[in-house]
N, C-alpha and C positions, 0 to 999 in steps of 0.2 A: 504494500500500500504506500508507505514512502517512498521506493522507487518511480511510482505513477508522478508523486504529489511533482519531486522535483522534475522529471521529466516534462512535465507537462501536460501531460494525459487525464481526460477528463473519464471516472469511472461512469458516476452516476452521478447529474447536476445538470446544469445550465451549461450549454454549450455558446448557444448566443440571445441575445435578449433585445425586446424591439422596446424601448422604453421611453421612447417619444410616443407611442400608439398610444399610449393611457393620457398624453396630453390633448392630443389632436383629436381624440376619441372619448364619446363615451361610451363603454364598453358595457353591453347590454345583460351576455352570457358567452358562457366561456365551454368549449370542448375540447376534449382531448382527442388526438388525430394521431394513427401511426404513419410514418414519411415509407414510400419507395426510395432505398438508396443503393447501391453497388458499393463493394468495399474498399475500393479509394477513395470515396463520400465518407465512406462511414470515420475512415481514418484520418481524413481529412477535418471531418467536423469533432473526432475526440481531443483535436488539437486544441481546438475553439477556435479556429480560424474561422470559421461561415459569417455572414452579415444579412440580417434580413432588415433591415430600418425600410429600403424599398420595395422590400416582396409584399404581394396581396395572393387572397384564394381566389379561385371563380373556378367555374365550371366551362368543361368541354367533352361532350358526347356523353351528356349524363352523368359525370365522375366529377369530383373536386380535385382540382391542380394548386400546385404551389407555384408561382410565378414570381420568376426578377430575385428568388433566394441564391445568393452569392456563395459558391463554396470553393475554393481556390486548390488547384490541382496538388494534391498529394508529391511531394516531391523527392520525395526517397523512395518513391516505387516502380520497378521500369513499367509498369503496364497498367500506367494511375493516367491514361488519354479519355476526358472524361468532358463534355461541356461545363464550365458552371456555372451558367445563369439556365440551365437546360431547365425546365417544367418537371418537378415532382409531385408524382401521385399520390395523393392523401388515400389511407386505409380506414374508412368509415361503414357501420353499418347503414346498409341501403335506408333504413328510418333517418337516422342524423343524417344523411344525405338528402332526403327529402326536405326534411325541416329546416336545414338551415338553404337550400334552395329556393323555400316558401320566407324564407326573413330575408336575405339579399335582394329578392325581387320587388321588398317594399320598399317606397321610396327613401334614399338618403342612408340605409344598411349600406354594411358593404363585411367580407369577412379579412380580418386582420393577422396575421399572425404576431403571438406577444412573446412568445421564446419557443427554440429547438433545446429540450434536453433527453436524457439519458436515464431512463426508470430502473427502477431497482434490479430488475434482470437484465440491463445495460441495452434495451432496446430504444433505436431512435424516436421520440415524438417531438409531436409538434402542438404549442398549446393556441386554439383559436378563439379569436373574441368575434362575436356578431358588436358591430361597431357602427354607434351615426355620428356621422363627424362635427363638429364643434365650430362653432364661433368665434370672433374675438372677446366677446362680453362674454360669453361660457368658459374659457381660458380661463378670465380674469376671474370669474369669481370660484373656479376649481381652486387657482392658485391660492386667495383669498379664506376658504374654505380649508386649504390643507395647512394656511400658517395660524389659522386660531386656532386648530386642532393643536398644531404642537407648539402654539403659546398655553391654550389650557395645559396640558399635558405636563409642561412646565411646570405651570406656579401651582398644581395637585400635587407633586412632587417634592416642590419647595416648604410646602404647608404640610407636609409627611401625612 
């Protein structure tokens, strides 16, 4: 397990995290999605090298895709020739597939992904929010909204 830690190597965790989504978003519900990957993906992403800030889900021929997720070619493997901006298939049961097809197609949905990590039996997922997107007055008052949370939090603390 220490050899992982300093290597780099991610066992089971967060691999990459979209963490502007929860600003620009309100994030409505949340699914969990297993990713299609091949194994210079897979090695690639326990690196934490992936980036999805610009990837979104949508649909084509019925299935949910992952789009625009960044995974940068495995570079110690000779046979890691891999696109990586290529379309990854989400693993969902055909009901979650229907349903969140039936919330994207109302107006102003959209589906987000908020991080790629690695579940306890080290398989890749991917975590989705059903997301409508925000405002600049909706911003402000998120922001506004998360600093009285942790000024309260604060002076309950200070008061023991």
């Amino acid at each position: 397990m220490a050899d992982r830690k300093r290597s780099g190597l991610i066992a089971h965790g967060i691999a990459a995290q979209n963490r502007r989504a929860r600003y620009d978003y309100t994030i409505k519900e949340t699914v969990e999605a297993g990713l299609v990957l091949r194994g210079p993906e897979v090695k690639s992403l326990r690196h934490g090298r992936a980036t999805i800030t610009e990837a979104w889900a949508g649909e084509r021929d019925g299935e949910l895709f992952l789009f625009n997720m960044y995974i940068p070619e495995y570079q110690t493997g000779v046979l890691s020739r891999f696109e990586p901006r290529a379309p990854r298939k989400l693993l969902l049961h055909k009901k979650q597939v229907d349903a969140l097809l039936g919330a994207i197609t109302r107006d102003g949905h959209t589906l987000v992904p908020l991080d790629v990590h690695f579940n306890d039996k080290g398989v890749a997922k991917v975590t989705l929010g059903v997301a409508q997107g925000r405002n600049k007055a909706d911003k402000r008052q998120a922001i506004a909204e998360r600093d009285w949370k942790r000024d309260k939090a604060r002076l309950m603390r200070e008061r023991g």
